[in-house]
C-alpha positions as CSV (number, residue, x, y, z in Angstrom):
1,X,-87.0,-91.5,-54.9
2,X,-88.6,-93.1,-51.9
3,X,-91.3,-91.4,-49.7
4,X,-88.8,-91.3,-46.9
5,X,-86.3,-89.2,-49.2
6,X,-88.9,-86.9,-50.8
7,X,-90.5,-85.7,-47.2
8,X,-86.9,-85.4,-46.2
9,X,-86.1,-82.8,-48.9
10,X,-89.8,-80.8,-49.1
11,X,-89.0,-80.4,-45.0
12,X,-85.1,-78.5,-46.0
13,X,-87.2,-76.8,-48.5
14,X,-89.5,-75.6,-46.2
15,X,-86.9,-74.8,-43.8
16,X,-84.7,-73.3,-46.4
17,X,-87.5,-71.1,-47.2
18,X,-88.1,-70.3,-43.1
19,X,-84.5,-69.5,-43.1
20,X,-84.3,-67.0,-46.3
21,X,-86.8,-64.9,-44.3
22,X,-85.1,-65.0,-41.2
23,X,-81.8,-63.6,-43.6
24,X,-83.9,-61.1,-45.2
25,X,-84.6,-59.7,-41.2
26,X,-81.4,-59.6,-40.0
27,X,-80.2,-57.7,-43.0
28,X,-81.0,-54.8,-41.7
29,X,-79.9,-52.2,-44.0
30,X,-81.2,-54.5,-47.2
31,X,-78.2,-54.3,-48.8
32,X,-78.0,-58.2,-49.4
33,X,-75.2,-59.1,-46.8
34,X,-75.6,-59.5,-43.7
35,X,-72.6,-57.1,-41.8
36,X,-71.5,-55.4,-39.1
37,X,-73.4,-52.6,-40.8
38,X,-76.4,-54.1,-40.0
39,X,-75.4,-54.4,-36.1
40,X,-74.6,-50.8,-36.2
41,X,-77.5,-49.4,-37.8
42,X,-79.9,-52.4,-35.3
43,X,-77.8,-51.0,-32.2
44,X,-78.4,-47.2,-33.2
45,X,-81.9,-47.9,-33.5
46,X,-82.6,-50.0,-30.9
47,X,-81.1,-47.2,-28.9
48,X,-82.6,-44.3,-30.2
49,X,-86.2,-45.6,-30.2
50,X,-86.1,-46.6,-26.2
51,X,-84.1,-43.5,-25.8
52,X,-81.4,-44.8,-24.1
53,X,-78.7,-42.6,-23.0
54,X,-75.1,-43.0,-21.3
55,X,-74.6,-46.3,-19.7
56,X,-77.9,-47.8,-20.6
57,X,-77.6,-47.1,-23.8
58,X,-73.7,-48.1,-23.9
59,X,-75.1,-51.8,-21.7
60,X,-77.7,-52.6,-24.7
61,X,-75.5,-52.0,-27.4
62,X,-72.9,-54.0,-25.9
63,X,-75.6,-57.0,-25.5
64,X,-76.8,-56.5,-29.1
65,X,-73.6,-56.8,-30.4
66,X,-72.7,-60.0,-28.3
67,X,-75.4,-61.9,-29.6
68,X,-74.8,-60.8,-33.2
69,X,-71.5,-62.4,-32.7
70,X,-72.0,-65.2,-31.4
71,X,-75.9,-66.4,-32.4
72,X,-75.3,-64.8,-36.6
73,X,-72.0,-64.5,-36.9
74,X,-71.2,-68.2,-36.1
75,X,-68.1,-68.1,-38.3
76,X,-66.6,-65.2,-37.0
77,X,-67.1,-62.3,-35.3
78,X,-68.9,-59.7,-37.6
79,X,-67.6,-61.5,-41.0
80,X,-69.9,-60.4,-44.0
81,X,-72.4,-63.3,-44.7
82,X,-74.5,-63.7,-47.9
83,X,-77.7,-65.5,-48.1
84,X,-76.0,-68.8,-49.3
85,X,-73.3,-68.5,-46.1
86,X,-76.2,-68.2,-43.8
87,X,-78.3,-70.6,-45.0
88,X,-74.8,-73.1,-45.4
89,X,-74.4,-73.1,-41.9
90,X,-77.6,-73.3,-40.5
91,X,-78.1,-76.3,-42.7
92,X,-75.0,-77.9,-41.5
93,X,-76.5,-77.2,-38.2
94,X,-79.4,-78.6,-38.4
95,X,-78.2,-81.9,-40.1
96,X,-75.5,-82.3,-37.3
97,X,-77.8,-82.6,-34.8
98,X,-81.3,-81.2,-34.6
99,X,-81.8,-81.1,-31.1
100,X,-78.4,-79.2,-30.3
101,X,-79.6,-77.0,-33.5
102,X,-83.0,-76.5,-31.5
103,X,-81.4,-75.5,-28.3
104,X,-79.0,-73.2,-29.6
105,X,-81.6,-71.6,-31.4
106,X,-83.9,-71.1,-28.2
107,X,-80.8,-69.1,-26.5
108,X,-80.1,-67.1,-29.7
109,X,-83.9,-65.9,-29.1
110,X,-84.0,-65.8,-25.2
111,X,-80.9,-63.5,-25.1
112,X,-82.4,-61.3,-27.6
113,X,-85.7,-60.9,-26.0
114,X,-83.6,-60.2,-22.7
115,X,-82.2,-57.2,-24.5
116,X,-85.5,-56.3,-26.1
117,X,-87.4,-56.5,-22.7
118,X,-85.8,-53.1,-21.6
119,X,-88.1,-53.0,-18.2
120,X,-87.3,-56.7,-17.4
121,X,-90.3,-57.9,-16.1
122,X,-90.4,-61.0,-18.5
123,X,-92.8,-60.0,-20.9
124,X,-93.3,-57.5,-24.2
125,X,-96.0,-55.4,-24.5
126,X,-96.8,-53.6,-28.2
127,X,-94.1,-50.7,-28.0
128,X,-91.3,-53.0,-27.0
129,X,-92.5,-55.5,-29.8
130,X,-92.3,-52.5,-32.2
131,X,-89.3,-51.1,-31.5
132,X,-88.1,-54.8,-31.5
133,X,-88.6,-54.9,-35.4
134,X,-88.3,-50.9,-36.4
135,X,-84.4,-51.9,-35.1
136,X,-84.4,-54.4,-37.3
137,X,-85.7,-52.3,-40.1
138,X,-89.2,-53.2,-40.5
139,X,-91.5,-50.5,-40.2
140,X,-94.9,-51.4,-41.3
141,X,-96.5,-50.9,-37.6
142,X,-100.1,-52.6,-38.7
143,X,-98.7,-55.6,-40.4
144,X,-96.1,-56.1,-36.4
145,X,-99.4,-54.9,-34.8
146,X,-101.6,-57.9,-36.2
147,X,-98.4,-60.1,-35.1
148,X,-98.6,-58.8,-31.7
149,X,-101.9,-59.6,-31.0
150,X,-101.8,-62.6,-32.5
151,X,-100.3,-63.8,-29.9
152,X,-103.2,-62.9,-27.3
153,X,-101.3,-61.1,-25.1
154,X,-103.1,-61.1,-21.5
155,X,-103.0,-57.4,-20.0
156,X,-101.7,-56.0,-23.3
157,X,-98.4,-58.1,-22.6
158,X,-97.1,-62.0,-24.3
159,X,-94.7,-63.4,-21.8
160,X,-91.2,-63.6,-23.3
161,X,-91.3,-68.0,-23.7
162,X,-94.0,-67.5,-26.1
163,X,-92.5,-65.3,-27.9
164,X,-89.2,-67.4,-27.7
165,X,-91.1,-70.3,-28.6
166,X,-92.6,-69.1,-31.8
167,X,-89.4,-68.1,-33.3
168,X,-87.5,-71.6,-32.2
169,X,-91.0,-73.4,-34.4
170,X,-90.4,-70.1,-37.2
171,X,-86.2,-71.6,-36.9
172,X,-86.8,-75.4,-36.2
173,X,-89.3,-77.4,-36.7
174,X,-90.0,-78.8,-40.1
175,X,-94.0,-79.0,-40.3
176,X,-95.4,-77.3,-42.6
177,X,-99.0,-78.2,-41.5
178,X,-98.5,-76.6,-38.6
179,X,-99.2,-73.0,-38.2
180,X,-96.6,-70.7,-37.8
181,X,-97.4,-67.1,-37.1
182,X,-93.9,-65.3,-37.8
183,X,-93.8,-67.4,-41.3
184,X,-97.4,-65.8,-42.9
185,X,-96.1,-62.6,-41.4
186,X,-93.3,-62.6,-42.8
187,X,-95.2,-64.0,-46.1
188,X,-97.3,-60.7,-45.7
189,X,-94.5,-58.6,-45.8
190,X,-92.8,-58.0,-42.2
């Protein structure tokens, strides 16, 4: 095997590995699919933790459920996907083209901070970060706290790109000499 061919597969593995995390988040009820189940129970939560009520609360959970469909569902709306699915199609993805794969995945994360950002000023501070993740079923508040601020926020608040950004490198990019702040998170059990 040639040095091209060898880098070529330890950079899929350590995307591969990236991506089995990024399953693991999005099933949210940890019942080893990813479903509609796990929109329900993330739009519940999401819902009940802001404490959104009538047409604010009906507005978000609309939004949460678009870009579940169309950002996680990729092969149809709310279809059951195991961890083999998921990580199928992002692969295909990303081997199609990596800079469409790149692009798409900075809009999957921009329209999800747009719902998470509930007062819209562009940024998340610690209790929108939080509430962020409890909707996605993680709930160990010191573990998302030392993510938070390892971002140095500015005024107690990261502007949304950064946050966008890190999850497009966490998604994308194939460097494992680079540090990635969501991956050891998510190594230390986010």
């Amino acid at each position: 095997m040639d040095c091209i061919t060898r880098n070529y597969f330890r950079n899929m593995d350590y995307l591969t590995k990236k991506w089995k995390y990024w399953y693991s988040y999005l099933d949210v009820n940890k019942d080893g699919m990813i479903s509609f189940d796990d929109v329900e129970e993330c739009r519940k939560k999401f819902a009940e933790l802001h404490g959104l009520k009538d047409d604010k609360a009906k507005s978000v959970k609309v939004d949460i459920e678009k870009w579940w469909n169309k950002y996680i569902f990729r092969s149809g709306a709310g279809k059951e996907l195991s961890e083999k699915d998921f990580l199928d199609i992002l692969t295909a993805d990303y081997k199609k083209d990596k800079a469409k794969f790149k692009k798409s995945i900075e809009e999957c994360f921009t329209e999800v901070f747009k719902v998470i950002d509930i007062d819209k000023d562009r940024t998340i501070d610690l209790d929108e970060f939080l509430y962020a993740f409890r909707a996605f079923g993680h709930d160990d508040d010191a573990i998302l706290t030392t993510v938070f601020k390892s971002y140095k926020a500015s005024n107690d608040k990261v502007p949304m790109k950064q946050l966008v950004d890190s999850w497009v490198q966490f998604v994308c990019d194939e460097d494992s000499t680079k540090k990635d702040v969501l991956k050891e998170a998510f190594e230390k059990g986010m």
